[in-house]
C-alpha positions in Angstrom: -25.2 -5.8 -30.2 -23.7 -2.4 -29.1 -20.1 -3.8 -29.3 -20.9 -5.1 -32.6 -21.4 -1.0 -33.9 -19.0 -0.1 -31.4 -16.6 -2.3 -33.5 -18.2 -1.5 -36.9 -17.3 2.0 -36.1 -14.1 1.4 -35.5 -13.4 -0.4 -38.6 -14.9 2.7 -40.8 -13.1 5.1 -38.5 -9.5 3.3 -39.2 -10.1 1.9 -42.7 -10.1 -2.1 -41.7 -9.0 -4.3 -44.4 -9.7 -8.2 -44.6 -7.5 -10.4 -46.2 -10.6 -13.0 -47.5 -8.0 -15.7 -48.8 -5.9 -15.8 -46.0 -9.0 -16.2 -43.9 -10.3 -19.1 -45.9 -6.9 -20.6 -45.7 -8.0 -21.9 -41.9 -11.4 -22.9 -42.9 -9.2 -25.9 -45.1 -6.1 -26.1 -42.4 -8.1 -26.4 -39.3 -9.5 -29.8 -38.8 -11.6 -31.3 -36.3 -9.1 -31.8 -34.2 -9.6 -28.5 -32.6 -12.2 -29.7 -31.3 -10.4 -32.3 -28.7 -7.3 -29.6 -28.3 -5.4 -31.3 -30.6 -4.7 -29.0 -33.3 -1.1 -27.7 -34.1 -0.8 -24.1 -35.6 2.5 -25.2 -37.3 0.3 -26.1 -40.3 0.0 -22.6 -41.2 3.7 -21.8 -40.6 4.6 -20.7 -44.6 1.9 -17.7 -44.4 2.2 -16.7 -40.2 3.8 -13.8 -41.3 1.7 -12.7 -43.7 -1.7 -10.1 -43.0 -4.7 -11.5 -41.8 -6.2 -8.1 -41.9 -5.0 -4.5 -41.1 -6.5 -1.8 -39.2 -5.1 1.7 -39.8 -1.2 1.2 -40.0 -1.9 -2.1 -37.8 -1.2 -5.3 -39.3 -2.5 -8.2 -37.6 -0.8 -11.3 -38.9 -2.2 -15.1 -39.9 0.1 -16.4 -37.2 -1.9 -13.9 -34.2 -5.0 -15.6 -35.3 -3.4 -19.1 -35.4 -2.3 -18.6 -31.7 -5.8 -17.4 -30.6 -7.4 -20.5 -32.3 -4.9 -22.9 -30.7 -5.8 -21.2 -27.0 -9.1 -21.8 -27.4 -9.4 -25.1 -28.9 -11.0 -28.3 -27.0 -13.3 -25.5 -25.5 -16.6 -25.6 -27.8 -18.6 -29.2 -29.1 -18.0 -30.3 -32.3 -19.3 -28.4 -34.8 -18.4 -27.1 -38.9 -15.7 -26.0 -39.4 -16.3 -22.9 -41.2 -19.0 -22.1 -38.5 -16.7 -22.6 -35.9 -13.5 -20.4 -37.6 -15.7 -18.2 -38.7 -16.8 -17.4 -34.8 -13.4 -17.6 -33.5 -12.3 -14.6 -36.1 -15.3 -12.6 -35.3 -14.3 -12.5 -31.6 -10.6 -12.4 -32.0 -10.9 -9.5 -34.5 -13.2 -7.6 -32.1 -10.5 -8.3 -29.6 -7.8 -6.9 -31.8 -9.6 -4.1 -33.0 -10.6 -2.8 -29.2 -7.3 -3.0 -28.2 -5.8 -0.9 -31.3 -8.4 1.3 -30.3 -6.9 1.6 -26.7 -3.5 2.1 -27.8 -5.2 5.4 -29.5 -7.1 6.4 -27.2 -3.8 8.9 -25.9 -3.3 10.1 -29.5 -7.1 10.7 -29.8 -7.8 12.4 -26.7 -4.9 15.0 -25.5 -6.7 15.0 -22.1 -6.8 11.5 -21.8 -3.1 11.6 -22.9 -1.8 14.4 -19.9 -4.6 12.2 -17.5 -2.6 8.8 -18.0 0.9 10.8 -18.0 0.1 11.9 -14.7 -0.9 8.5 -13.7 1.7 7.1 -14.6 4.2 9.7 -13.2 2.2 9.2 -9.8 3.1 5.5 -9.9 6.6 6.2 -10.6 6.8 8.8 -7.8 5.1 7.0 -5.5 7.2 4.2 -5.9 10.6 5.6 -5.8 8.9 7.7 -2.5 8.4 4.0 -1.3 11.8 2.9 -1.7 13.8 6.4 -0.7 11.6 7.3 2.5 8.5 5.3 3.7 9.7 2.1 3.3 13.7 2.5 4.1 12.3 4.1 7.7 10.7 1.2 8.5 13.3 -1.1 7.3 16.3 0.6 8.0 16.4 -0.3 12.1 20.1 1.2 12.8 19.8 4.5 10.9 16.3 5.2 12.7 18.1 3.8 16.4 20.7 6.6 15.2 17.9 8.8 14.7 16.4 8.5 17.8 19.4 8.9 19.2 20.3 11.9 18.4 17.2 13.5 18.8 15.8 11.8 21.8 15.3 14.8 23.7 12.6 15.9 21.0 10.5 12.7 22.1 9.7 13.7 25.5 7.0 12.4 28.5 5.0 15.0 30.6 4.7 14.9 34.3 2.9 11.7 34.5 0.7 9.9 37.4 1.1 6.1 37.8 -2.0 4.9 38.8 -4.1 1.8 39.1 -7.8 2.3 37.7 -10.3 -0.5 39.3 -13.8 -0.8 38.8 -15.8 -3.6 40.5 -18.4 -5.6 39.4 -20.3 -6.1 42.8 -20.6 -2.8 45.0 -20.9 -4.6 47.9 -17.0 -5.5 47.5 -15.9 -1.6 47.1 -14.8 -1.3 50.5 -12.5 -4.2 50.9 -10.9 -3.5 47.5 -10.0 0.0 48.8 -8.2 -1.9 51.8 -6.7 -3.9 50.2 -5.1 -1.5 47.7 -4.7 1.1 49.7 -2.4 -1.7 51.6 -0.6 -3.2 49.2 -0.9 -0.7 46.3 2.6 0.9 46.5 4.1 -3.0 46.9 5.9 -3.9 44.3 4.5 -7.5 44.3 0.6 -5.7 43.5 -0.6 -6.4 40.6 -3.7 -7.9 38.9 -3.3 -11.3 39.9 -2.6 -10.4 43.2 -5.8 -8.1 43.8 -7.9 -11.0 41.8 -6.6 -13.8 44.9 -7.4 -11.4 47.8 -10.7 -9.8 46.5 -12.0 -12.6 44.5 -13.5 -15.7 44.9 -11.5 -18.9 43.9 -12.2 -20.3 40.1 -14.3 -17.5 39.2 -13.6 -14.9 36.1 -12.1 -11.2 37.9 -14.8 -10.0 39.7 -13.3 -6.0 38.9 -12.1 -4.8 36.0 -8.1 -3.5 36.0 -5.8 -0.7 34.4 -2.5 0.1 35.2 -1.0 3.5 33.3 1.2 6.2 33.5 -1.3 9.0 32.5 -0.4 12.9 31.3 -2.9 15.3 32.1 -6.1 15.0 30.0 -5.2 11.5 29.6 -7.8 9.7 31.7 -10.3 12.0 33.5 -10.6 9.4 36.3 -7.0 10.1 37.0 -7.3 13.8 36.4 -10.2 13.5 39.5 -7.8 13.0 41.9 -5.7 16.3 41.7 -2.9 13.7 40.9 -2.7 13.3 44.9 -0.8 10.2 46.0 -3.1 7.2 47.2 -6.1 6.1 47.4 -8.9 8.4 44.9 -12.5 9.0 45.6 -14.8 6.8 44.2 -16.4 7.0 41.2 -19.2 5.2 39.1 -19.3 3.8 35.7 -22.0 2.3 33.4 -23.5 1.7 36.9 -20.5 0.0 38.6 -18.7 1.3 41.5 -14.6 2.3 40.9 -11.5 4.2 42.1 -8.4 5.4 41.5 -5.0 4.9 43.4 -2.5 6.7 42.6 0.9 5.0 42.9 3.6 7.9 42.1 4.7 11.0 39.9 6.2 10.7 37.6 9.1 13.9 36.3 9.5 15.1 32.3 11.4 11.9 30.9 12.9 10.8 27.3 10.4 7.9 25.9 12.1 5.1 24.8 12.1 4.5 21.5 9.4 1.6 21.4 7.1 4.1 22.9 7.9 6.9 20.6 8.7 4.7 17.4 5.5 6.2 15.2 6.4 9.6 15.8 10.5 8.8 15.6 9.8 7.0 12.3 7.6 9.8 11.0 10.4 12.5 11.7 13.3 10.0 10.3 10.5 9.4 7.0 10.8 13.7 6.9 14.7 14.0 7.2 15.2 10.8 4.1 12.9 12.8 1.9 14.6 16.2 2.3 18.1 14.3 2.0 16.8 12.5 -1.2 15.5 16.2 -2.8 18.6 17.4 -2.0 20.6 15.1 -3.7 18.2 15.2 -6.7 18.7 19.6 -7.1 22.4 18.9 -6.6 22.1 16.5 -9.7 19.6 18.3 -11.6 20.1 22.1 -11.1 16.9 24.2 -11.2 17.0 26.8 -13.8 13.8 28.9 -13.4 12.8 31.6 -15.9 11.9 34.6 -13.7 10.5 36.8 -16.4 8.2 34.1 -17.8 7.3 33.6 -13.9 6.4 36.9 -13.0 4.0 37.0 -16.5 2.1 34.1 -15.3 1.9 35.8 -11.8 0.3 38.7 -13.4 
């Protein structure tokens, strides 16, 4: 098997050294109680200290091996003995030895060494980044409200047209539901329920389809079509069903509120906590830059 040379190679590489006796001391401790999950690893207390085998500098002690026998045990039909320690090791030691061999891979390959540095500096920035600025924005309700506040006028609407959009599902019922909007459409009391009891029939679904927006320009060409005029919009047609546009008011330059702004708010209070926190961290760790070394690299 390739992992068997893989771990073959490893053992050359590192100078692996078996302690035989130690081995065979398990082959006369371990009974076949292992085999119902029974077996207790204090019986090889007096000697968990001592090596089982070494790779390298590593030592990997009788006690390691003990532990992995006992985690395993009740898992495998009864079998000998020797056969059945003798597996155990063979996978434990390949175990051992693979993860030695990760442990090394840093000292063994610079570039892997500066790849998992950066990694794990990543992690570490990311996370205080976390903490300090994305996720004290969200969290942080009053100092964003405070925020908001005092830049409010930064988070502003366009001239805006409030306007009903209505597209029917029957063109034969266009013309009354221009009536009747073009009656009651500036009414307070209009809304979808209200259009769906005059134009529609009684238990049905809505026989129209209905939007209700306040629209900047470019925001909904159906809107734009009507030269933002107030009232009632020429008709149009979509997918093959007639519509129209009334147009209920216009609507001046305002502040948004701060539910209707709160991405861009949050974004721009994320901005101002992440300056604030590198601020704080070159007031604490001055910067000391070595021009003439710069101005070599430069060149």
């Amino acid at each position: 098997l390739k992992q068997d040379i893989f771990v073959t190679n490893l053992k050359n590489e590192y100078g692996y050294h078996l302690n035989q006796e130690n081995l065979d001391l398990f082959n006369s401790l371990v009974d076949s109680t292992v085999f119902e999950g029974k077996w207790d690893k204090s019986v090889i207390k007096d000697k968990a200290d001592q090596e089982i085998f070494t790779i390298d500098d590593h030592v990997v002690a009788v006690g390691d091996f003990a532990s992995y026998i006992e985690s395993q045990q009740g898992s495998s039909p009864k079998t000998n003995i020797q056969i059945y320690v003798n597996s155990l090791f063979k996978k434990f030691e390949q175990e051992e030895i693979i993860n030695y061999e990760k442990s090394m891979l840093d000292k063994k390959y610079p570039e892997y060494a500066s790849v998992l540095q950066e990694y794990h500096d990543g992690i570490l920035l990311f996370d205080l980044t976390d903490k300090k600025v994305w996720t004290k924005a969200v969290e942080d309700t009053i100092g964003l409200e405070k925020f908001y506040a005092q830049h409010k006028k930064d988070y502003m609407w366009e001239k805006r047209a409030e306007a009903y959009i209505i597209i029917l599902n029957d063109s034969s019922m266009i013309d009354k539901a221009r009536i009747i909007v073009e009656k009651y459409g500036s009414k307070r009391k209009f809304d979808e329920e209200f259009l769906k009891e005059k134009l529609c029939a009684k238990d049905t679904v809505p026989c129209f389809e209905f939007q209700y927006g306040k629209f900047e320009k470019e925001g909904n060409a159906y809107v734009d079509s009507t030269q933002w005029k107030l009232g009632m919009g020429d008709a149009f047609t979509e997918n093959g069903k007639p519509g129209f546009v009334y147009v209920i008011s216009i609507i001046d330059p305002e502040i948004k509120k701060l539910e209707e702004a709160r991405g861009m708010v949050t974004a721009d209070y994320q901005d101002k906590l992440e300056k604030e926190w590198i601020k704080e961290l070159r007031d604490k760790y001055p910067i000391s830059i070595n021009e003439e070394l710069l101005e070599s690299i430069k060149d």
